[in-house]
N, C-alpha and C positions, 0 to 999 in steps of 0.2 A: 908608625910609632914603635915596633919591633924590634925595625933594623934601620940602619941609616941608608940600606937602599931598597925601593920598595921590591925591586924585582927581587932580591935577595931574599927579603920577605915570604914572597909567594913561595920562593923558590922552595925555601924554610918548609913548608908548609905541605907543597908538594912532594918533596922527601919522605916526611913523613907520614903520609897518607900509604905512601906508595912502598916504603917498609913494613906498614901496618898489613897493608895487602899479600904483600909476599913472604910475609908469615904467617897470616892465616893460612893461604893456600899449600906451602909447605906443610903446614902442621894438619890439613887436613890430610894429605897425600900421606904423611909418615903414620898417621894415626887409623890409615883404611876408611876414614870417613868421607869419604866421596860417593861413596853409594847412596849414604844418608843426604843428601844436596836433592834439590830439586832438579828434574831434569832439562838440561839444558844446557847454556854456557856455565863450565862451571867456576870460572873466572868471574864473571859477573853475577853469579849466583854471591859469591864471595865479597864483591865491590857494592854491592846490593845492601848488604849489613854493612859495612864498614864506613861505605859515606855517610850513609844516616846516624850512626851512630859517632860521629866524626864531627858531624855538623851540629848535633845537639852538646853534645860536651864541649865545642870551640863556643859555641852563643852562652851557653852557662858560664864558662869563664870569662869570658870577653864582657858581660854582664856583669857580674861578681866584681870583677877587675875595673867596674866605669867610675869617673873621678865622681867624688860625693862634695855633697855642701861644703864643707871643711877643707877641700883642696883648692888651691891658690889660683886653678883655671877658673875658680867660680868668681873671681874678680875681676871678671873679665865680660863686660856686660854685652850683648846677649844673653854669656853664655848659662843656661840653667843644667841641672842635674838631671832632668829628663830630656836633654839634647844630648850630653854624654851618656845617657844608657842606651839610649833609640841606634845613635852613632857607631857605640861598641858593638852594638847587636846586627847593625848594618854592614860593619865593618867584618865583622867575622863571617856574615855568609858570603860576602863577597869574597873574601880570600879562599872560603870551601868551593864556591861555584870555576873560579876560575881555577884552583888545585883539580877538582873533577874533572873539569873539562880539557886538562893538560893530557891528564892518565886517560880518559878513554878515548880522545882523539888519539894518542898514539897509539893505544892494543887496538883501536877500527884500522889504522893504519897499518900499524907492522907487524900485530897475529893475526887478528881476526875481527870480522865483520863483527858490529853490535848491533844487534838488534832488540828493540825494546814496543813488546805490545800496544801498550797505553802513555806515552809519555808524559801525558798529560797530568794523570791520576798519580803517577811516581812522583812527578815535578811538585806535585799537591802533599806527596807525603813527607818527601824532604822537606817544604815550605812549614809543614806544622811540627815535625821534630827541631828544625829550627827556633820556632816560635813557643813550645813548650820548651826549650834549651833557655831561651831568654825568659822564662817564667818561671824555672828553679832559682836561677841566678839573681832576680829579682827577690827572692825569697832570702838568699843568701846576703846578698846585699843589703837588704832592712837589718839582717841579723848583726852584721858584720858593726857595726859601732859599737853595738852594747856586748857581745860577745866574739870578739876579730877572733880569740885561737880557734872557739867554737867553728865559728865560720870557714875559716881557711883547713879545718880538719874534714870540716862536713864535705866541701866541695871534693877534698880529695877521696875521700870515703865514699861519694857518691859517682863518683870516675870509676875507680877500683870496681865497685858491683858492680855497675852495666857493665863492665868488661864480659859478665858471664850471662845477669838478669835481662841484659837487651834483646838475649836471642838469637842475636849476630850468627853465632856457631853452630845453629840447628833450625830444622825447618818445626814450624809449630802446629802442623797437621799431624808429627809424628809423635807428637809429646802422647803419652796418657794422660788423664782427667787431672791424676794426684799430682803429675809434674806439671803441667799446663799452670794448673792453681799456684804454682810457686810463684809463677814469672807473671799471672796477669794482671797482679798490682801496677807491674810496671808500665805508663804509659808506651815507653820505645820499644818493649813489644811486640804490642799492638801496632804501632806505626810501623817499623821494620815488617811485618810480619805482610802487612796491607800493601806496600810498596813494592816487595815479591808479586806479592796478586797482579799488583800493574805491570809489574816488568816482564814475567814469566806470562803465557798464554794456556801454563796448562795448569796451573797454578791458583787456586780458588781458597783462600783462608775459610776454616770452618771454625776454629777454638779463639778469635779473637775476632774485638768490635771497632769497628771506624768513630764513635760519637763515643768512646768510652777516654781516648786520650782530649778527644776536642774539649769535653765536658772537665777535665782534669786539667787541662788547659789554661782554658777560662777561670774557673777559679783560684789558679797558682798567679794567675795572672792579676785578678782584683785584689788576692792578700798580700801580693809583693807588694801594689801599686800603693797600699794603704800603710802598709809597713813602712817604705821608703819614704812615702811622704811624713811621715811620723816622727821616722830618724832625723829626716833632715830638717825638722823644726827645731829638734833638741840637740843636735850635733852643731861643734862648734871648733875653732882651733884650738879654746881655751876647755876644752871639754874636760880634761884630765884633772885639768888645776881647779876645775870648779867642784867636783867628785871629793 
C-alpha cells in the first residue's frame, strides 16, 4: 500500500531501521557512552532498543492510519473496520520482522556472530510492544473523528517522547530511584528494558516489571476497542454537513 513495489517497501523500511541504528551507535561512540551499555555486543546492545521501539511506533501508526467506517473501502462487503485495523496491525509487524531479520542476518553474516540467550522471551517482548503499539493507535484512532488535528498531533508528540522515555539509549539497572520514576510510566520501558534481560545472559532487570506493560496493555486495548466502536456508529461521509 506504501509503494507500488512491495520489495521497495520493505526496502523503505529497512533503510530506515538501519539508519536509525547507525546513529545511535555513532552517537553512543562520539558521546563516550559505551561504557554505559550493557556488557556484550555492543551493536545489538543498541538493535535491542531500536527494534522494539521501531515496532511499537510502526503498529501505532499503521493503526492510527487503518481505513475507518467513512472510507469508501468500507463499501466493499466483507470488508469491516476491524479487518482494516487487525490488517494494519499485521501488516506493520510483518514489514518490522522481515526489516529485522534483513539487518541481523547480515551483521551474523558480515561482522559478527549474534548470539542471543533466550530467544524466545525476546521474541515475547517484541510481540507485546508490538501489541501495546496497536493499542495506543486504537486510542488514537476513536479520538481521530471527533478531534483528527488533536489526533494527528498526539501520535506525533507521542513518537518524539519515546525517542528518549523508551529507554532505548540507557540501560535501566543504571538509572537512580528519581530517574527510573521518570520513565516507568512508560510501558516500552519496561518492555525494552525486559527484552535486554532475554537477549543479554548477564543482564537481569531489577527497576522494571513484565505484567506492569501487559496490564497497560489490556486496558488501552478494551478503551480503544470501545471508543472505535463508538466512532464508527456516529462517523459518517456526511459527518461534517450534519455538525
Amino acid at each position: 500500500k506504501t509503494h507500488r513495489d512491495a520489495l521497495a517497501a520493505i526496502a523503505i523500511n529497512v533503510l530506515q531501521m538501519l539508519i536509525m541504528v547507525v546513529v545511535f551507535y555513532l552517537l553512543f561512540d562520539l558521546l563516550g557512552m559505551r561504557a554505559m551499555a550493557i556488557k556484550g555486543d555492543f551493536l545489538l546492545y543498541v538493535m535491542s532498543g531500536i527494534f522494539v521501539f521501531m515496532t511499537h511506533v510502526k503498529a501505532m501508526s499503521a493503526v492510527n492510519g487503518a481505513e475507518t467506517s467513512a472510507s469508501p473501502m468500507m463499501q466493499h462487503l466483507p470488508m469491516t473496520p476491524v479487518i482494516s485495523v487487525v490488517s494494519a496491525a499485521l501488516g506493520a509487524l510483518y514489514i518490522q520482522i522481515i526489516a529485522m531479520l534483513v539487518i541481523m542476518i547480515g551483521y551474523h553474516l558480515i561482522w559478527s556472530p549474534i548470539v542471543i540467550d533466550r530467544p524466545f522471551g525476546a521474541a515475547m517482548m517484541l510481540g507485546l510492544a508490538w501489541i501495546s503499539g496497536a493499542a495506543v493507535g486504537l486510542i488514537f484512532l476513536a479520538v481521530k473523528p471527533w478531534f483528527p488535528q488533536l489526533a494527528a498531533t498526539g501520535t506525533q508528540l507521542y513518537t518524539r517522547v519515546n525517542m528518549f522515555a523508551s529507554g532505548k539509549m540507557f540501560v535501566a539497572n543504571q538509572l537512580t530511584v528519581t530517574m527510573a520514576a521518570m520513565f516507568s510510566w512508560n510501558p516500552l520501558f519496561h518492555i525494552i528494558d525486559h527484552g535486554r534481560g532475554f537477549v543479554f545472559i548477564n543482564y537481569f532487570p531489577h527497576k522494571t516489571s513484565m505484567m506492569y506493560p501487559i496490564i497497560v496493555t489490556a486496558i488501552l486495548l478494551v478503551i480503544g476497542c470501545i471508543g472505535v466502536s463508538y466512532s464508527n456508529r456516529h462517523e459518517s461521509i456526511s459527518w461534517g454537513a450534519a455538525r
